[in-house]
C-alpha positions as CSV (number, residue, x, y, z in Angstrom):
1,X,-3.0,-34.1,-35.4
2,X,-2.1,-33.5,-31.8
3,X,0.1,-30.6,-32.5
4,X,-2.5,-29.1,-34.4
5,X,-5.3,-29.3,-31.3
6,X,-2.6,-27.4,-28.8
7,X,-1.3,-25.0,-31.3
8,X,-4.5,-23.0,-31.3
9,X,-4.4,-23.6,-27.2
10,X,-1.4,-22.1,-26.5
11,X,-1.9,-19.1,-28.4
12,X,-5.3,-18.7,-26.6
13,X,-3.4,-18.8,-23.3
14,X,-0.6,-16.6,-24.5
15,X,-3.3,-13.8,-25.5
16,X,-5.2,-14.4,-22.0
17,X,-2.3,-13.8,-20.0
18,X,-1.2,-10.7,-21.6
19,X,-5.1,-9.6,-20.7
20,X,-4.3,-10.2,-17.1
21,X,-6.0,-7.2,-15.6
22,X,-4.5,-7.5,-11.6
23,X,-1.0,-6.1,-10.6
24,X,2.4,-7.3,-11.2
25,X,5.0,-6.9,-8.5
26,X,7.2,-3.5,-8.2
27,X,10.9,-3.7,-9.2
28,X,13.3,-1.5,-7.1
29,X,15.7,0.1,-9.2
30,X,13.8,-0.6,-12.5
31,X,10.3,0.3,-12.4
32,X,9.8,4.2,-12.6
33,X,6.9,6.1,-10.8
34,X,4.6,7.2,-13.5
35,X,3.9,10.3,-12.3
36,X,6.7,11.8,-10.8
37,X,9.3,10.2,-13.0
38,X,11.2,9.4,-10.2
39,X,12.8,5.5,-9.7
40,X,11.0,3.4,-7.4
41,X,13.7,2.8,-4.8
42,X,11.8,1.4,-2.3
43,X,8.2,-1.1,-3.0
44,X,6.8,-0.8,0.5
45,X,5.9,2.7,-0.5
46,X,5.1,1.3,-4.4
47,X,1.7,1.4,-5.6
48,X,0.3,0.3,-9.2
49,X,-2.8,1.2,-11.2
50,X,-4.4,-0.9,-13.7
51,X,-6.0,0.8,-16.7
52,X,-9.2,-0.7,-18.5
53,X,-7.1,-1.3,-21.3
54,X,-4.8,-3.6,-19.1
55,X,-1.7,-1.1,-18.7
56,X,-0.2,-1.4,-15.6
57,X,0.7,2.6,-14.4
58,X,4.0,1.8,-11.3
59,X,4.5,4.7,-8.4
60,X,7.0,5.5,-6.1
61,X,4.8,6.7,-3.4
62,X,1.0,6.6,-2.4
63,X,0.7,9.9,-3.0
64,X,2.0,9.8,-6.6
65,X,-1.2,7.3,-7.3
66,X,-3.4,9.2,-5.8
67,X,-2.7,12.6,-7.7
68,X,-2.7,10.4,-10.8
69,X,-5.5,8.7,-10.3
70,X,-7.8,11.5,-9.8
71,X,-6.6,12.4,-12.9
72,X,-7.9,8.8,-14.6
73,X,-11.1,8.3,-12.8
74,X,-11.7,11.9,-14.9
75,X,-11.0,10.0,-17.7
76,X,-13.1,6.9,-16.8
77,X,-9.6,4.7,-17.1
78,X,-9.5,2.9,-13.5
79,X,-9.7,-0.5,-13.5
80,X,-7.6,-1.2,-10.5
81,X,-5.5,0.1,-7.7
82,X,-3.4,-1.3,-5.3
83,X,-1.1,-0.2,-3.0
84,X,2.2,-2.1,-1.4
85,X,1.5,-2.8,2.0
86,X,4.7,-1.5,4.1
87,X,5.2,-4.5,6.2
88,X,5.3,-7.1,3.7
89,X,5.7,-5.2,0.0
90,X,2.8,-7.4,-1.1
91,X,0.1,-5.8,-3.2
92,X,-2.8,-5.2,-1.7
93,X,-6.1,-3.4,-3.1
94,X,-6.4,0.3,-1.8
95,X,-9.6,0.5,-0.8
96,X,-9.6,-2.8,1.7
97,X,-5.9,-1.5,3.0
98,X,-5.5,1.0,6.4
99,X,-3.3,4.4,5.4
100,X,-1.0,6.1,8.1
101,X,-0.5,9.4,7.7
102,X,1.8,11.4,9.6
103,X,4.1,9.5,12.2
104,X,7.8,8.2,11.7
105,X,7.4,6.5,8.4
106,X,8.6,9.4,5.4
107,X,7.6,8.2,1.9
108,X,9.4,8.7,-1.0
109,X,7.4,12.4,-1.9
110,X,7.3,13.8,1.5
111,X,3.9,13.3,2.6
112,X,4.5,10.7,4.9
113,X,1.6,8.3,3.6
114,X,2.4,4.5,3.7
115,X,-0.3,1.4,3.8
116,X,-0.7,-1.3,5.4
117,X,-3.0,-4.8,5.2
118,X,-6.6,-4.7,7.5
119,X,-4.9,-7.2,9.0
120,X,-2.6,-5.1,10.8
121,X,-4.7,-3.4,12.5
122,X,-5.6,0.6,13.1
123,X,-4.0,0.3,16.8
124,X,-1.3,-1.2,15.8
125,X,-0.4,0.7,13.3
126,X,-0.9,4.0,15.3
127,X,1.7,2.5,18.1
128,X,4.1,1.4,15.9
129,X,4.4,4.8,13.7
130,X,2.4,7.3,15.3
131,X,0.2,9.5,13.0
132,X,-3.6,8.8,12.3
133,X,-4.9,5.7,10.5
134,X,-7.1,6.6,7.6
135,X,-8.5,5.0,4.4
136,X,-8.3,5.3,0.7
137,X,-11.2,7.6,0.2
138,X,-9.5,10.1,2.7
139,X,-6.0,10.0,0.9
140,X,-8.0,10.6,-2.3
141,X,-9.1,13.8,-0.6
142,X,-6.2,15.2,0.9
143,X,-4.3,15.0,-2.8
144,X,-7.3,16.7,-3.9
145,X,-6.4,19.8,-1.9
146,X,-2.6,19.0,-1.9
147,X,-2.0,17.8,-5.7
148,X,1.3,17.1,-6.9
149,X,2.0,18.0,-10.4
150,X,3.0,15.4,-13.0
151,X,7.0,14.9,-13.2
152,X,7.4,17.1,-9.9
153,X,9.8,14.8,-8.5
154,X,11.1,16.2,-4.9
155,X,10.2,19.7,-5.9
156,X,6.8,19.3,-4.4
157,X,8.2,18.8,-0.7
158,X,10.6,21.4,0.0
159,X,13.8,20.1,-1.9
160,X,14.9,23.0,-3.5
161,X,15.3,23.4,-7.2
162,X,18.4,24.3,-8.4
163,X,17.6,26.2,-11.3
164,X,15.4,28.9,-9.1
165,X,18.1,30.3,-6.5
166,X,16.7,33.0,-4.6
167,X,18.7,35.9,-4.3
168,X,18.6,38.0,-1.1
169,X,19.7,41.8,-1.8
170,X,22.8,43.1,-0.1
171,X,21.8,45.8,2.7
172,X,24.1,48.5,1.5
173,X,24.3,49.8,5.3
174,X,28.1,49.0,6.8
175,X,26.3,46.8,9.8
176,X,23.1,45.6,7.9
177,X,20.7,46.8,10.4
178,X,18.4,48.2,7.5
179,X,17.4,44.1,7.4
């Protein structure tokens, strides 16, 4: 009779845990960045969005999550974001954490965007790394005018693709002055 009681238990605990609806930590080497398609390689720059349907969407870089989530919010399918905070790696939502921008740090996509917790602190932050402090609204702005393009990997930031070589014609003149 016991058995019976707990059998229905368990399976009502095994269906609310697969419900959860927060993030789940980022897996360097495994987890791949939903947007870009690239591998996370390293989870201070990770991020993760949670869909209303419970999906958890991984990134390589801030600025991965912030092109695709303007692309959900469209869609109404947000029910979460967070953002690795670079000291500790520790998920964090995005709009409580502090964003540099610029400075020493150089995320994964080039746009030199990392996060950090409040607790930090703006100042600190700003000594540490140069660049400017700024918050998630603003990052969601600047992808707005800077958008990277779904499965864009490095080709957004200046690595050049291979299959687009740019040929420069030969000057025909014997000491290329016509240049």
């Amino acid at each position: 009779m016991r058995r019976a009681t707990l059998r229905p238990l368990a399976t009502l605990l095994l269906v609310l845990s697969s419900c959860q609806r927060g993030p789940r930590p980022l897996v360097a080497g495994t987890d791949a960045c939903e947007f870009c398609r690239m591998t996370v390689s390293d989870v201070r720059f990770g991020a993760e969005l949670v869909s209303r349907t419970g999906r958890v969407h991984t990134f390589d870089a801030v600025e991965c999550l912030a092109s695709f989530y303007l692309d959900a919010t469209s869609r109404d399918d947000v029910h979460s974001v967070w953002v690795s905070d670079f000291e500790t790696g520790r998920l964090l939502p995005a709009d409580s954490a502090l964003f540099l921008s610029g400075g020493s740090l150089h995320s994964p996509m080039g746009r030199s965007l990392a996060a950090f917790a409040p607790a930090t602190g703006e100042r600190a932050i700003a000594q540490r790394h140069g660049g400017s402090v700024i918050r998630w609204a603003d990052v969601v702005e600047r992808m707005r005018s800077e958008r990277l393009h779904p499965g864009a990997g490095g080709h957004e930031h200046g690595v050049p693709d291979s299959s687009a070589t740019t040929r420069v014609p030969r000057d025909p003149s014997p000491s290329g002055a016509g240049r």
